[in-house]
Backbone as numpy.savetxt, mean C-alpha at the origin, in Angstrom:
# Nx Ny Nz CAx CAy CAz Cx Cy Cz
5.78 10.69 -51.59 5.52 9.33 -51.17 6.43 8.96 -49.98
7.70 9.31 -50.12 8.66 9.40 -49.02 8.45 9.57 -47.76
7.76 11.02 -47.82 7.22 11.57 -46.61 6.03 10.67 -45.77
5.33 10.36 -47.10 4.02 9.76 -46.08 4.41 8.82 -45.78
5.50 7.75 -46.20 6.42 6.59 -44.88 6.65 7.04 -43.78
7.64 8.43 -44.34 8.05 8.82 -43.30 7.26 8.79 -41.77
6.08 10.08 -42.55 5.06 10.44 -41.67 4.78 9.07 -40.80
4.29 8.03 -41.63 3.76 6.74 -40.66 4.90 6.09 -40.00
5.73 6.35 -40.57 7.00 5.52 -40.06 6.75 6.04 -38.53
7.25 7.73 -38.26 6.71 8.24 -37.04 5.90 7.97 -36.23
4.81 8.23 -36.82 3.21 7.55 -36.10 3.53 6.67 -35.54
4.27 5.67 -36.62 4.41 4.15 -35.58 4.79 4.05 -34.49
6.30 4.53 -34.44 7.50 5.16 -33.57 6.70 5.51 -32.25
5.63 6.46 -32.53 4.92 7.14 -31.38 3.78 6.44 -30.97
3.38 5.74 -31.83 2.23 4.46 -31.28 3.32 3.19 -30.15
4.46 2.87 -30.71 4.70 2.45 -29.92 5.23 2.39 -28.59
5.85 3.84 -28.80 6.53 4.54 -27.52 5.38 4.66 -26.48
4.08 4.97 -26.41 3.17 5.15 -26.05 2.48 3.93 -25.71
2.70 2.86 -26.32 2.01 1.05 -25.83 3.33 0.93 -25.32
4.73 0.86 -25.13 5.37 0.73 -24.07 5.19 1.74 -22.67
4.96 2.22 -23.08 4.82 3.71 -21.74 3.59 3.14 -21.21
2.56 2.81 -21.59 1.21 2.53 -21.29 1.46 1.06 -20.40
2.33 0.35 -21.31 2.42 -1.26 -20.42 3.40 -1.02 -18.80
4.44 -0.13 -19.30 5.20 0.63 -18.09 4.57 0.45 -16.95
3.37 1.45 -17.76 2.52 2.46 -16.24 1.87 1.43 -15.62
0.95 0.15 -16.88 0.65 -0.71 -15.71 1.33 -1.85 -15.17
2.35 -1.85 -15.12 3.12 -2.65 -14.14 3.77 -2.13 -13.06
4.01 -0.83 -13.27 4.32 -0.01 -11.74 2.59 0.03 -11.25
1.65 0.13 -11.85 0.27 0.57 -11.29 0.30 -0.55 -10.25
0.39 -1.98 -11.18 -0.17 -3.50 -10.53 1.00 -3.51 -9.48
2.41 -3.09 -9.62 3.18 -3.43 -8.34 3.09 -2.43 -7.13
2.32 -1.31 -7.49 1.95 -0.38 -6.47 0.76 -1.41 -5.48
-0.25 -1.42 -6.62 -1.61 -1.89 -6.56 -1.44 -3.43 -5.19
-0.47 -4.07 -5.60 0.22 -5.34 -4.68 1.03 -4.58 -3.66
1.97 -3.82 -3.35 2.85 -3.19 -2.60 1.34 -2.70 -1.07
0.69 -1.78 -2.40 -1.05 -1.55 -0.97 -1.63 -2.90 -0.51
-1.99 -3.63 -0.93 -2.30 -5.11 -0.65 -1.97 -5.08 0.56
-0.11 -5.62 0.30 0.68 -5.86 1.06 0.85 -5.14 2.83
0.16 -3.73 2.34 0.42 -2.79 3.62 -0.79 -2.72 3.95
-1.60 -2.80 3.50 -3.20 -3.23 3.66 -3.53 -4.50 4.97
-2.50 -5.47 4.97 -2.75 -6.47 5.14 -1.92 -6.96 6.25
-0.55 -5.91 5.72 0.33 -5.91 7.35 -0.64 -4.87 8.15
-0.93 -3.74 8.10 -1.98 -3.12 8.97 -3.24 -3.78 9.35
-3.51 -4.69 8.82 -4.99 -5.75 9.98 -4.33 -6.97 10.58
-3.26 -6.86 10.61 -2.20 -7.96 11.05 -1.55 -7.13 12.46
-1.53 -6.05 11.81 -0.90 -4.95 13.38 -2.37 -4.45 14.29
-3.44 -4.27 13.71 -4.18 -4.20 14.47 -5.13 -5.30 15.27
-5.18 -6.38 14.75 -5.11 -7.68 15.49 -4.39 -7.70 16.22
-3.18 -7.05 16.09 -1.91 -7.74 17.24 -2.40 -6.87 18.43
-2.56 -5.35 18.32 -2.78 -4.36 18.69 -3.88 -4.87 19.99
-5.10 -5.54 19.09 -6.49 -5.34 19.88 -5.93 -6.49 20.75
-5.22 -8.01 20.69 -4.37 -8.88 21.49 -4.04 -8.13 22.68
-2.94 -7.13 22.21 -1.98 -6.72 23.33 -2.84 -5.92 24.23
-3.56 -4.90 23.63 -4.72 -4.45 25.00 -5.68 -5.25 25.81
-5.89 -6.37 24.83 -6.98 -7.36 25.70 -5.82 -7.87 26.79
-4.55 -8.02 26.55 -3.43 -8.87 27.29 -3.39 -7.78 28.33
-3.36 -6.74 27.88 -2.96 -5.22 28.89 -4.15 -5.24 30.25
-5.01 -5.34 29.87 -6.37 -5.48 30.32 -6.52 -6.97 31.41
-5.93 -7.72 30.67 -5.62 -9.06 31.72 -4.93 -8.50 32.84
-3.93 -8.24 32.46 -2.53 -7.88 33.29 -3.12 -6.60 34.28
-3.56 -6.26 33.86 -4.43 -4.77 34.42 -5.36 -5.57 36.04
-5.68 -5.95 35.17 -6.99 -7.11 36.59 -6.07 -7.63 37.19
-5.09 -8.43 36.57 -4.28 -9.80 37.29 -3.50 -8.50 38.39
-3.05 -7.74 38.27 -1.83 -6.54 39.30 -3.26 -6.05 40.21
-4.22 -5.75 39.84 -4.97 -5.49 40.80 -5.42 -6.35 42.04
-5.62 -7.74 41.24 -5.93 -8.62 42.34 -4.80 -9.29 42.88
-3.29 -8.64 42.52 -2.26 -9.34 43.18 -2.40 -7.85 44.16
-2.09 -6.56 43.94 -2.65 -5.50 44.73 -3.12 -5.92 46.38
-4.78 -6.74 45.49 -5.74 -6.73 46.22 -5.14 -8.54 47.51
-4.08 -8.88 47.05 -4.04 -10.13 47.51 -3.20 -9.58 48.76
-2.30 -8.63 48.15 -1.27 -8.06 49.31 -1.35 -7.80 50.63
-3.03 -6.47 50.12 -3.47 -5.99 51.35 -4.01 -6.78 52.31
-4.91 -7.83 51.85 -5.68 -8.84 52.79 -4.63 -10.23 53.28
-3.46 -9.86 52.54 -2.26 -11.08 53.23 -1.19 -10.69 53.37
-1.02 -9.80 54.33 -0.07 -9.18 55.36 0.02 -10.31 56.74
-0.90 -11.53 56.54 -0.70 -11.99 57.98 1.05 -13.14 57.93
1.37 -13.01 57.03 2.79 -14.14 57.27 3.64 -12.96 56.04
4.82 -12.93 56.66 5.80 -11.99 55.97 6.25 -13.05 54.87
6.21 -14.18 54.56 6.77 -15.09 53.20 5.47 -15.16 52.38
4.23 -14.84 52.98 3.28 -14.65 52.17 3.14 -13.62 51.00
3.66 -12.21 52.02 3.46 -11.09 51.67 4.83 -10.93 50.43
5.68 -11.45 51.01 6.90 -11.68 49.65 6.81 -11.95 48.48
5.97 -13.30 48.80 5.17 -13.99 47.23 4.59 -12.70 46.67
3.57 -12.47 47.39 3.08 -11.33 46.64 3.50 -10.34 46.22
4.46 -9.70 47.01 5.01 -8.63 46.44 5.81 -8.75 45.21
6.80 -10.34 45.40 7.11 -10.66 43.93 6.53 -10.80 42.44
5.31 -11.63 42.61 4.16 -11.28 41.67 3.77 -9.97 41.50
3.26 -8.97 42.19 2.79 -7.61 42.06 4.00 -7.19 40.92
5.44 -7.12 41.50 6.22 -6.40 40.94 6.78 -7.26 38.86
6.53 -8.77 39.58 6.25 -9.32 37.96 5.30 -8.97 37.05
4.12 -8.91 37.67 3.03 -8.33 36.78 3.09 -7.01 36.31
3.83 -5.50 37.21 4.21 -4.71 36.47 5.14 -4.78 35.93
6.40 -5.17 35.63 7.08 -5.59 34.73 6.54 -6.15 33.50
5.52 -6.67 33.47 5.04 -7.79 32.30 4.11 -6.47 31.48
3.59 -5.82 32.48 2.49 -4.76 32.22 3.56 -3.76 31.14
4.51 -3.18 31.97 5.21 -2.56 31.08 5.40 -2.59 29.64
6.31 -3.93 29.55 6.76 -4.44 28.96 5.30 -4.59 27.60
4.05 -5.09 28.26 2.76 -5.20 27.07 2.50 -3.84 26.43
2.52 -2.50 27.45 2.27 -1.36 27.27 2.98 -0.59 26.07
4.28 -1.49 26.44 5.72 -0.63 25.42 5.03 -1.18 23.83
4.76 -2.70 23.60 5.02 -3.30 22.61 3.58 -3.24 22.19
2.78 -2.23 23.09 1.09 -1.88 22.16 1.66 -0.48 21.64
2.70 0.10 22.24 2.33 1.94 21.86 3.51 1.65 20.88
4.61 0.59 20.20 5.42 0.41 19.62 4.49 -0.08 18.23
3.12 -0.87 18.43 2.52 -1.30 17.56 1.63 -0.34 17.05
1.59 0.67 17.70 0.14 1.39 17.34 1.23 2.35 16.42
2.31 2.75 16.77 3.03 4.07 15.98 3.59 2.91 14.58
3.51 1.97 14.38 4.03 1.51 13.37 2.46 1.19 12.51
1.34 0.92 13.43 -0.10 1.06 12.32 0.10 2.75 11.71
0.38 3.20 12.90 -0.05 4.83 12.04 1.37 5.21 10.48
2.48 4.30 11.02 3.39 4.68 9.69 2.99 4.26 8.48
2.81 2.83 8.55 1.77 2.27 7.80 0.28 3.16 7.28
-0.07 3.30 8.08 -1.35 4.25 7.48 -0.79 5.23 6.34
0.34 6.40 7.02 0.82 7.06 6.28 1.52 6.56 5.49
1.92 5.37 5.10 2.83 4.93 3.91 1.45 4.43 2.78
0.23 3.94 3.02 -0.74 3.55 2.36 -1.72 4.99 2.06
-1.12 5.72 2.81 -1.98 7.48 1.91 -0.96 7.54 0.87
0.24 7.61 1.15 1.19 8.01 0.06 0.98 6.62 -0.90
0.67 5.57 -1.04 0.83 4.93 -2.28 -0.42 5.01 -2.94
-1.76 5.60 -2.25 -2.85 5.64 -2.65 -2.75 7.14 -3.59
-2.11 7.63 -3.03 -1.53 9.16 -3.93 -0.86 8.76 -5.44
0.10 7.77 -5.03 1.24 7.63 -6.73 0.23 6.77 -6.81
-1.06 5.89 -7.07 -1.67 5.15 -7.38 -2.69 5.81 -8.29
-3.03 6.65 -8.01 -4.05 7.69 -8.70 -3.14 8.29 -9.05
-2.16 9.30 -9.13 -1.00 9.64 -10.15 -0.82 8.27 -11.63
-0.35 7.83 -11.31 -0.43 6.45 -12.06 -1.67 6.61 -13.01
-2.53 6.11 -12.37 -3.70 6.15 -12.89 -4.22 7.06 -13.79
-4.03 8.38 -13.36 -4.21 9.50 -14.56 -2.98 9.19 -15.55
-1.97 9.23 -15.18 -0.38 9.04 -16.23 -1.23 7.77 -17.21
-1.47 6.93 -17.05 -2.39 5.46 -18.15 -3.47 6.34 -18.50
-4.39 7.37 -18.16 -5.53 7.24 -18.59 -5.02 8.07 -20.14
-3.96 9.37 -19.55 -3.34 10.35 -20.42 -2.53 9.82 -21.64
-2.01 8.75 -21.53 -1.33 8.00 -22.31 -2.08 7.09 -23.07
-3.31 6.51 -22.59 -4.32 6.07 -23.54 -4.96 6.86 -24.67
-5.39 7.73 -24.06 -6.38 8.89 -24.82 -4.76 9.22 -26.08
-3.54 9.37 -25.45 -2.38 9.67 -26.34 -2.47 8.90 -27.31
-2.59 7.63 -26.80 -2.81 6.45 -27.83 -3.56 6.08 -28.95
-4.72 6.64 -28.76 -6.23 6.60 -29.47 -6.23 7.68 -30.01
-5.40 8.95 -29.89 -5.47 10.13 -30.97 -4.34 9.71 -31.80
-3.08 8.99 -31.45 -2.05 8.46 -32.09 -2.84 7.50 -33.50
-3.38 6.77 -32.95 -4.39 5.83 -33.83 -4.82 6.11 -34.54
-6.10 7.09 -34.26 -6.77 8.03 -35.40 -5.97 8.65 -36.44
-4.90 9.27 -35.73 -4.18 10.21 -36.97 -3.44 8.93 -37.44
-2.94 7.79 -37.32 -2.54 7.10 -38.24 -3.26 6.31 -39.09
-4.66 5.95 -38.70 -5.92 5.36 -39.55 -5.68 6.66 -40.60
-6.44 7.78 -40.25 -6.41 9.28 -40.87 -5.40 9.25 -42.08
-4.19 8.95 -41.94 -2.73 9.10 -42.98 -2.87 7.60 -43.86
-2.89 6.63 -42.84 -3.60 5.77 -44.03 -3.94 5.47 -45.10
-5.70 5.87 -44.48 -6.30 6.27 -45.22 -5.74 7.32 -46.48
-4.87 8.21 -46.44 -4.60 9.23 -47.40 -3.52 8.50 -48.13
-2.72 8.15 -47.46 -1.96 6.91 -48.21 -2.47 5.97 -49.19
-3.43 5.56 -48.64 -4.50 4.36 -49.89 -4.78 5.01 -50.69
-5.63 6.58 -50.68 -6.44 7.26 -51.41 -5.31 7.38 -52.60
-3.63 8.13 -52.19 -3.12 8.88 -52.83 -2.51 7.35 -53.92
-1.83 5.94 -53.45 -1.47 4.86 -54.09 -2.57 4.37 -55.47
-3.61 4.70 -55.01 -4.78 4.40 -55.20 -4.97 5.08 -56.40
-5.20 6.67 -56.70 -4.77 7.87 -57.45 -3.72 7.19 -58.48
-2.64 7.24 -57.84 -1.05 6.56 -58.94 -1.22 5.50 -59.70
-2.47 4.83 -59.26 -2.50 3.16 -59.68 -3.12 3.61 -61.00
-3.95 4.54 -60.82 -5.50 4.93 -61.96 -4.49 5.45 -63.03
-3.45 6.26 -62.74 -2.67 7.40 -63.42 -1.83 6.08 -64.53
């Protein structure tokens, strides 16, 4: 009679080790699950910024051309040609400066990318670890319904005796 406490006593022990392990897994799952969100969401936030800074690049691109184009056709007054040359040389400066902070944005989408493969990886890790620990759970169950049951049968037996 001892034993079969025992026995369930165990079972229990391991039913519950297993509904803590199980609640574990999904709260690292759900703070993974939010953590991707999160990088999900800074990455359409960087690529918005991204598609900005090329449309800006693209401004700046035209605007240096037609300061370029202002240069050549206004060579007739040397304070003219100054202006312009000052603008020309602001606009590549500005150009730069857009160019740096698109190819600074694009290598931080791609880290991001690679940081959202890797959580999509421990996310499905995860995911099998809960599914394995369920099924643990539900054979845990059975064999303690199972002992139970033999428990009732055998009390049951003693009662008749």
């Amino acid at each position: 009679m001892d034993k079969h406490r025992e026995k369930i006593a165990g079972l229990r022990e391991e039913a519950n080790a297993a509904n803590e392990r199980a609640d574990s897994l999904e709260r690292a799952l759900k703070q993974l699950m939010d953590e991707q969100t999160e990088r999900e969401q800074e990455i359409i936030s960087l690529q918005n910024r991204i598609t900005r800074l090329e449309e800006e690049a693209e401004v700046r691109e035209s605007q240096l051309e037609e300061a370029k184009q202002i240069q050549k056709n206004s060579e007739a007054t040397l304070n003219e040609s100054d202006v312009v040359m000052r603008k020309v040389v602001t606009l590549q400066d500005t150009l730069e400066e857009t160019e740096t902070l698109l190819h600074e944005a694009r290598e931080k989408a791609s880290k991001l990318d690679l940081e959202n493969e890797k959580l999509n990886r421990v996310i499905a890790q995860n995911e099998k670890n809960r599914e394995d620990s369920e099924a643990r759970y539900e054979e845990l169950n059975e064999k303690y319904a199972g002992v139970k049951k033999e428990l009732d049968e055998i009390i049951r037996s003693l009662d008749d005796m």
